[in-house]
KOLDO-206907 format. One record per atom (N, C-alpha, C): residue number from 1; residue in one letter; atom name; x, y, z. Coordinates in nm, 4 decimals. Example, Ala and Ser with C-alpha at 12.3 -4.5 7.8 and 13.67 -1.06 7.14 Angstrom:
# KOLDO-206907
{1; A; N; {1.3190; -0.5690; 0.7800}}
{1; A; CA; {1.2300; -0.4500; 0.7800}}
{1; A; C; {1.3200; -0.3300; 0.7800}}
{2; S; N; {1.2850; -0.2250; 0.7080}}
{2; S; CA; {1.3670; -0.1060; 0.7140}}
{2; S; C; {1.2900; 0.0030; 0.7870}}
//
This chain:
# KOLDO-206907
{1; X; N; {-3.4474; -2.0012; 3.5154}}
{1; X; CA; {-3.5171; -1.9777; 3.3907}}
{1; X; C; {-3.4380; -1.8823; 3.3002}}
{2; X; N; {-3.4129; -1.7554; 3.3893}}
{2; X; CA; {-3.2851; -1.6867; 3.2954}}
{2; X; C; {-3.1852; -1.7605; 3.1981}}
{3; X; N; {-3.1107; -1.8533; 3.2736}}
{3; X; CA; {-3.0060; -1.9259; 3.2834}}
{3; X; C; {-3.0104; -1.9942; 3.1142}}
{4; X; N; {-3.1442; -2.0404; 3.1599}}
{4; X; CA; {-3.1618; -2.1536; 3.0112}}
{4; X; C; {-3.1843; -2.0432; 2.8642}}
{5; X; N; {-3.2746; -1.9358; 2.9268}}
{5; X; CA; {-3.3459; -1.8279; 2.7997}}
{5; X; C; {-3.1849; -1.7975; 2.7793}}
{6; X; N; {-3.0801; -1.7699; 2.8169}}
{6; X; CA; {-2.9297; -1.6695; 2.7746}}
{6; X; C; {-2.8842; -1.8016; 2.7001}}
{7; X; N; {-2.8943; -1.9619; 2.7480}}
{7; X; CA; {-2.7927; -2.0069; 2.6976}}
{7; X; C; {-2.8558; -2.1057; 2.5303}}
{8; X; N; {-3.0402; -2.0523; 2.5701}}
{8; X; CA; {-3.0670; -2.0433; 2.4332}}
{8; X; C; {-3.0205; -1.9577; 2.3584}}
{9; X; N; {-3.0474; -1.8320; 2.3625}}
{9; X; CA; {-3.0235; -1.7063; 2.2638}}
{9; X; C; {-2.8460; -1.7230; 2.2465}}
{10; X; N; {-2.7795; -1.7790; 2.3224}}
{10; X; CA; {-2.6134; -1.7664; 2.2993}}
{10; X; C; {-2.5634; -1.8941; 2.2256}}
{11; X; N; {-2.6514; -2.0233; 2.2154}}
{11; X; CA; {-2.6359; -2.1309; 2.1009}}
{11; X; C; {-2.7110; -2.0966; 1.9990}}
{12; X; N; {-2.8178; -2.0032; 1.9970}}
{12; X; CA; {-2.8663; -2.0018; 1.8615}}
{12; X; C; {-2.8076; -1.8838; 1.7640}}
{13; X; N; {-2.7215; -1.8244; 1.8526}}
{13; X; CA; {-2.6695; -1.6586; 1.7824}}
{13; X; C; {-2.5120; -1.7493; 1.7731}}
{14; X; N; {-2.4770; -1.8812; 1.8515}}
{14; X; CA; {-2.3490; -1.9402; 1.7450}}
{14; X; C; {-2.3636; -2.0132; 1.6467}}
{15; X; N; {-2.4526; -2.0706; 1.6254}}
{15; X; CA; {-2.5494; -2.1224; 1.5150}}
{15; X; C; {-2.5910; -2.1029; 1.4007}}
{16; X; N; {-2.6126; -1.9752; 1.4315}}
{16; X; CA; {-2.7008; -1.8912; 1.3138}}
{16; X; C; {-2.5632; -1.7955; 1.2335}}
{17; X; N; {-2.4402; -1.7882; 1.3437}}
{17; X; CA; {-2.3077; -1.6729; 1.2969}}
{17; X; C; {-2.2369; -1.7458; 1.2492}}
{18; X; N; {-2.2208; -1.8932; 1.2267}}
{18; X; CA; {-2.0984; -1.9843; 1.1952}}
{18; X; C; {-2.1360; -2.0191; 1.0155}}
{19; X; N; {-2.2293; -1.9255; 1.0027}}
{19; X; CA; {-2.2389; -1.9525; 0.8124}}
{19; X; C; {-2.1394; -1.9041; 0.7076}}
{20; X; N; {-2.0383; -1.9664; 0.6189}}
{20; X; CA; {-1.9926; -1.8654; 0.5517}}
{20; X; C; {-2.0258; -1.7908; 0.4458}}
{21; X; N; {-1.9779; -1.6739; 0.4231}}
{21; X; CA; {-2.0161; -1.5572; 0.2984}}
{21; X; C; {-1.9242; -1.5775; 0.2184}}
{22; X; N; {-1.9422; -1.5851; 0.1230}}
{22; X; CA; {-1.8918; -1.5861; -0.0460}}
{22; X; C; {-1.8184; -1.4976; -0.0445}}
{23; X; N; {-1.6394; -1.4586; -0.0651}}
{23; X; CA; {-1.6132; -1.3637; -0.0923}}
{23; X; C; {-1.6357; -1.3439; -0.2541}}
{24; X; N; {-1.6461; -1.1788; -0.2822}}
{24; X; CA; {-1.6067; -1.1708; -0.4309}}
{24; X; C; {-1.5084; -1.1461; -0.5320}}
{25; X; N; {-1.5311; -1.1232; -0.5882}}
{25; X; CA; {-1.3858; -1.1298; -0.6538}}
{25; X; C; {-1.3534; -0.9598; -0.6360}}
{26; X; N; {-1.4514; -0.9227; -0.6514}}
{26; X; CA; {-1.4589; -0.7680; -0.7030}}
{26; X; C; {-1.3940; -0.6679; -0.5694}}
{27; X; N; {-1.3209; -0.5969; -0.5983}}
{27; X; CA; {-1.2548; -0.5006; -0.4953}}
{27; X; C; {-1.2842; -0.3682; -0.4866}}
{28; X; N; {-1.3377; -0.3146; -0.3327}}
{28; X; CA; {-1.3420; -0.1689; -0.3927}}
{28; X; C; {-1.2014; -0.1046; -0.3786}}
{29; X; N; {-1.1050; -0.1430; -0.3952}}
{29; X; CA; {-0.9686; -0.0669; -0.3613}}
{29; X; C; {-0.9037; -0.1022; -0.5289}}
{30; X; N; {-0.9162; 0.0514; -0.5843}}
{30; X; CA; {-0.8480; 0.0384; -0.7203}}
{30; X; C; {-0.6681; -0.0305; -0.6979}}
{31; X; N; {-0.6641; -0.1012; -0.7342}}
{31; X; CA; {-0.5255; -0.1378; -0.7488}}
{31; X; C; {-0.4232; -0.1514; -0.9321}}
{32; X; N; {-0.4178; -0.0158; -0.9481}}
{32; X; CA; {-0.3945; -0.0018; -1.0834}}
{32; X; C; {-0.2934; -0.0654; -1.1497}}
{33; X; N; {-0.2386; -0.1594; -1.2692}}
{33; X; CA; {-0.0948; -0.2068; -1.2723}}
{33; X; C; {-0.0119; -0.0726; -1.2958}}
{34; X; N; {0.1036; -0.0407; -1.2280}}
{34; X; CA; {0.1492; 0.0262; -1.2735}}
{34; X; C; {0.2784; 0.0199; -1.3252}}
{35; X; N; {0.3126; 0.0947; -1.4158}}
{35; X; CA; {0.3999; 0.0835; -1.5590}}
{35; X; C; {0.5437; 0.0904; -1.4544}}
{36; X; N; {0.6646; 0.0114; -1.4961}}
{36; X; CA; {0.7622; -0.0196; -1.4929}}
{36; X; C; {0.8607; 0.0295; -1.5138}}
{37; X; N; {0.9453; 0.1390; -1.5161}}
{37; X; CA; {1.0469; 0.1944; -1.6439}}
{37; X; C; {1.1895; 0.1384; -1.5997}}
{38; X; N; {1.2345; 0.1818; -1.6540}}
{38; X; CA; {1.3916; 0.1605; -1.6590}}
{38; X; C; {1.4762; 0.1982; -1.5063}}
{39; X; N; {1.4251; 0.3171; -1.4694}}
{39; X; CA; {1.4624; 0.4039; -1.3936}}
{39; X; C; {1.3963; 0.2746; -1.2193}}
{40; X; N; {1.2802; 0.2709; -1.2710}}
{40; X; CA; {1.2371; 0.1312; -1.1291}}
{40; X; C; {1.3497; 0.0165; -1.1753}}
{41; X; N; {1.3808; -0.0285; -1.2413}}
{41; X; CA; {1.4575; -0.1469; -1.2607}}
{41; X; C; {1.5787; -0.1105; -1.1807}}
{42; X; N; {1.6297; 0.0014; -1.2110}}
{42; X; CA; {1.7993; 0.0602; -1.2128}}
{42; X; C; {1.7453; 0.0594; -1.0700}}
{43; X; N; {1.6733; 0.1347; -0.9891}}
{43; X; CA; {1.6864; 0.1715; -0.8639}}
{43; X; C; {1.6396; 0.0366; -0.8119}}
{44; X; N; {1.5662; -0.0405; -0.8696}}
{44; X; CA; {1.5908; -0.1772; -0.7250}}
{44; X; C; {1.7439; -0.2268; -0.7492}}
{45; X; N; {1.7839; -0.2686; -0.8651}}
{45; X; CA; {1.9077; -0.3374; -0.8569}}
{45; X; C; {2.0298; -0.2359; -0.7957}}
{46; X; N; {2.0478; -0.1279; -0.7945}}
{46; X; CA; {2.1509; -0.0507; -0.7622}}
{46; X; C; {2.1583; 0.0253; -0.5921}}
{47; X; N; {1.9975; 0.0222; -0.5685}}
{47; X; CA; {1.9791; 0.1349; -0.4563}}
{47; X; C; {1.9192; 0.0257; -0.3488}}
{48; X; N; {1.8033; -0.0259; -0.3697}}
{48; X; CA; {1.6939; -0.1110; -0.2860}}
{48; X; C; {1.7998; -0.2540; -0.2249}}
{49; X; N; {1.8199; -0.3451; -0.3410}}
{49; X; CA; {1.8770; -0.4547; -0.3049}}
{49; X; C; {2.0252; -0.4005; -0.2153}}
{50; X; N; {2.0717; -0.3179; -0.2876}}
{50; X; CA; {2.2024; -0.3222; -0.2433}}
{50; X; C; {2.2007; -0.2380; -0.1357}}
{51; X; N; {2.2057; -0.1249; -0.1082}}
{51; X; CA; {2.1194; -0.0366; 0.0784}}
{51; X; C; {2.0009; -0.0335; 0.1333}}
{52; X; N; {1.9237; -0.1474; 0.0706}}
{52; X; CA; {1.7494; -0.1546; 0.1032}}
{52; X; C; {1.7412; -0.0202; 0.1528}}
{53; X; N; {1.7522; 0.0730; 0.0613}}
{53; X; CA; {1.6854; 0.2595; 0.0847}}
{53; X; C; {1.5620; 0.2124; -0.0507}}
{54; X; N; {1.4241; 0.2954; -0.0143}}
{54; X; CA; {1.3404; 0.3023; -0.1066}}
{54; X; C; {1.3536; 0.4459; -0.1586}}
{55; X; N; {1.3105; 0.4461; -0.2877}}
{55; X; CA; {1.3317; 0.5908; -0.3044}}
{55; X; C; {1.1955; 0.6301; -0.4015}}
{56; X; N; {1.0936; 0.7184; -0.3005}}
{56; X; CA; {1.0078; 0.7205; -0.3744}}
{56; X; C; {0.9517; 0.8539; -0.4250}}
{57; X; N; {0.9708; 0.8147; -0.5637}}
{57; X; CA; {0.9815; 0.9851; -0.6827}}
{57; X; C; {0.8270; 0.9346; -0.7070}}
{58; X; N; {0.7217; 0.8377; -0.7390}}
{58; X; CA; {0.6055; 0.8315; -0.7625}}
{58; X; C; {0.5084; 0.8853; -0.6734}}
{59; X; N; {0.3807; 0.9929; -0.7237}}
{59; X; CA; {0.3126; 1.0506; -0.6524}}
{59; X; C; {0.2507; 0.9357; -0.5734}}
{60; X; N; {0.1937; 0.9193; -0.4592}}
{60; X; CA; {0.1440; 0.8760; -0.3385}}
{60; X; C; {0.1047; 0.9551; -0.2521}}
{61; X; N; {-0.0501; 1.0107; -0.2339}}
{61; X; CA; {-0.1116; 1.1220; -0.1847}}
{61; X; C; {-0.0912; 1.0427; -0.0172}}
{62; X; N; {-0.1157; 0.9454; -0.0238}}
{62; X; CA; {-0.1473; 0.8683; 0.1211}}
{62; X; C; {-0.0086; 0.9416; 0.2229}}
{63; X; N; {0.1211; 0.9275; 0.1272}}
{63; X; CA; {0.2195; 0.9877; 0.2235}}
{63; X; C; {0.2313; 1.1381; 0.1996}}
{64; X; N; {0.1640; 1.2178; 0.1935}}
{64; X; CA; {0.1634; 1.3504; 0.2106}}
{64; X; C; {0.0933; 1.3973; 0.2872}}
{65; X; N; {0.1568; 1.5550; 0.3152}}
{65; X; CA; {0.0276; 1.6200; 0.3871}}
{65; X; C; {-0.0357; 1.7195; 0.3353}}
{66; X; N; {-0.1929; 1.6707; 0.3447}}
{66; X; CA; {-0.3059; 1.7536; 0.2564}}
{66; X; C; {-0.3623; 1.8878; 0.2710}}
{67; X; N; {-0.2125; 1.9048; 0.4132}}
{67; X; CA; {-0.2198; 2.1037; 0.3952}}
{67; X; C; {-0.1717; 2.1496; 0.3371}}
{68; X; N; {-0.0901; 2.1339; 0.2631}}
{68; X; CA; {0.0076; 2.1341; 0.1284}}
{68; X; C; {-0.0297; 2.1711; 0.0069}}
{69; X; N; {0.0144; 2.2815; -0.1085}}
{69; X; CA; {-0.0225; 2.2353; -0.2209}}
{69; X; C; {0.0949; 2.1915; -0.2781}}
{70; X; N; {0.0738; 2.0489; -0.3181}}
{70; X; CA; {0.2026; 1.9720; -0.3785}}
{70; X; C; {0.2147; 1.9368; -0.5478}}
{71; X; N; {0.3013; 1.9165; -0.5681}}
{71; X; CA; {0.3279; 1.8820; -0.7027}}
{71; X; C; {0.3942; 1.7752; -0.7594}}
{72; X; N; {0.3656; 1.6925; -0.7524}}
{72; X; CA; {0.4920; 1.5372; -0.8083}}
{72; X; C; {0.5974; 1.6069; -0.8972}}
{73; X; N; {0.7281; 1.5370; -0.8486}}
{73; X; CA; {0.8429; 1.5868; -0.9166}}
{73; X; C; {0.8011; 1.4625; -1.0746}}
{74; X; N; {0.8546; 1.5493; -1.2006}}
{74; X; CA; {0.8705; 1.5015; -1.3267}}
{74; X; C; {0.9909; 1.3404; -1.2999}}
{75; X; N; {0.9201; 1.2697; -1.4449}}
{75; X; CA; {1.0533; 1.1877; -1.4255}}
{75; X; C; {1.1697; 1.2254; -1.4741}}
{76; X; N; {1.2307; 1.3233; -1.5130}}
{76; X; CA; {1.3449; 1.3419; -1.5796}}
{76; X; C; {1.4469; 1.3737; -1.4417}}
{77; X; N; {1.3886; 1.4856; -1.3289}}
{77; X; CA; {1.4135; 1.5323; -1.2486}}
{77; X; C; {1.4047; 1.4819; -1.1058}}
{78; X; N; {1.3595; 1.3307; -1.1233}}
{78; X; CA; {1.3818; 1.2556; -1.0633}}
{78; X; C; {1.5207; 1.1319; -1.0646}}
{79; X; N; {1.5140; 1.1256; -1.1860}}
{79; X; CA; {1.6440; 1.1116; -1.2521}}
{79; X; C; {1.7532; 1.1721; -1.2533}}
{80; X; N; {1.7858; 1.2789; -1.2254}}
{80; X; CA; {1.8650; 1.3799; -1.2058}}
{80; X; C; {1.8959; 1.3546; -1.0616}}
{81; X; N; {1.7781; 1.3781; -1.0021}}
{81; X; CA; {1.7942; 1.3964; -0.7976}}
{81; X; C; {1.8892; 1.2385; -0.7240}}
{82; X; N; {1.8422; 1.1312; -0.8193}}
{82; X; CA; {1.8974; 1.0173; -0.7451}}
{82; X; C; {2.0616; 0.9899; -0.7894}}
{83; X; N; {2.0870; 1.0716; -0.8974}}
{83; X; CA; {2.2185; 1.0874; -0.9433}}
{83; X; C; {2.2646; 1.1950; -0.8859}}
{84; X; N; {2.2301; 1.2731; -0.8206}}
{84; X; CA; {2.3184; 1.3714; -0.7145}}
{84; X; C; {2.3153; 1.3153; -0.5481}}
{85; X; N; {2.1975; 1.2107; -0.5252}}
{85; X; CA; {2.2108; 1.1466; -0.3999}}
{85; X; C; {2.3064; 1.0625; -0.4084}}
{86; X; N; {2.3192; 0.9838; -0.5186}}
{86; X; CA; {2.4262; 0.8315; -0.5274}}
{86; X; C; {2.5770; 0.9150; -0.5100}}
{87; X; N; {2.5778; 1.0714; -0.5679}}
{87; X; CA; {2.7219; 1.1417; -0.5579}}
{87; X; C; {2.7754; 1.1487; -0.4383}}
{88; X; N; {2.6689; 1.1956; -0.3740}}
{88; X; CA; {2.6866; 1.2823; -0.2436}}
{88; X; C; {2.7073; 1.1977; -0.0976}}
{89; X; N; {2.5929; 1.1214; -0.1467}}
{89; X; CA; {2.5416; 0.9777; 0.0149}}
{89; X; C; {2.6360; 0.8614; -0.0050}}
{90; X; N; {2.5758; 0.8220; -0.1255}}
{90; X; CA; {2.6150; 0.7167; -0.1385}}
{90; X; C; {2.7620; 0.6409; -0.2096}}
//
């Protein structure tokens, strides 16, 4: 009697779970466009493609650590830093 009551409740719970849900369009993960400059162009064609090194001057809290008080480097001075790496490294 068990036998039959489990292998009711286990066809009707595959039954009842095999419906699909609508995804939506809507995301909760902001995915902002973000702006392009000159300086991203120059560093994929010069740095990325050519030593696949990433080089990342854009703030990104995810890779930091939040014991820190940090400060995003400016773009000018980011500009500056990858022209003393290309001297030195590369």
């Amino acid at each position: 009697m068990k036998r039959i009551l489990y292998a009711l409740i286990i066809s009707g719970m595959i039954f009842l779970s095999c419906e699909e849900d609508k995804i939506k369009g809507d995301s909760i993960f902001e995915n902002p466009d973000e702006e392009v400059t000159e300086l991203d162009v120059w560093l994929e064609k010069n740095i990325r493609s050519v030593y696949n090194i990433e080089y990342l001057y854009k703030w990104k809290d995810i890779e930091t650590n939040m014991g820190f008080n940090l400060i995003p480097a400016t773009y000018e001075k980011s500009r500056d830093w990858i022209k003393v790496i290309m001297f030195l490294l590369l």
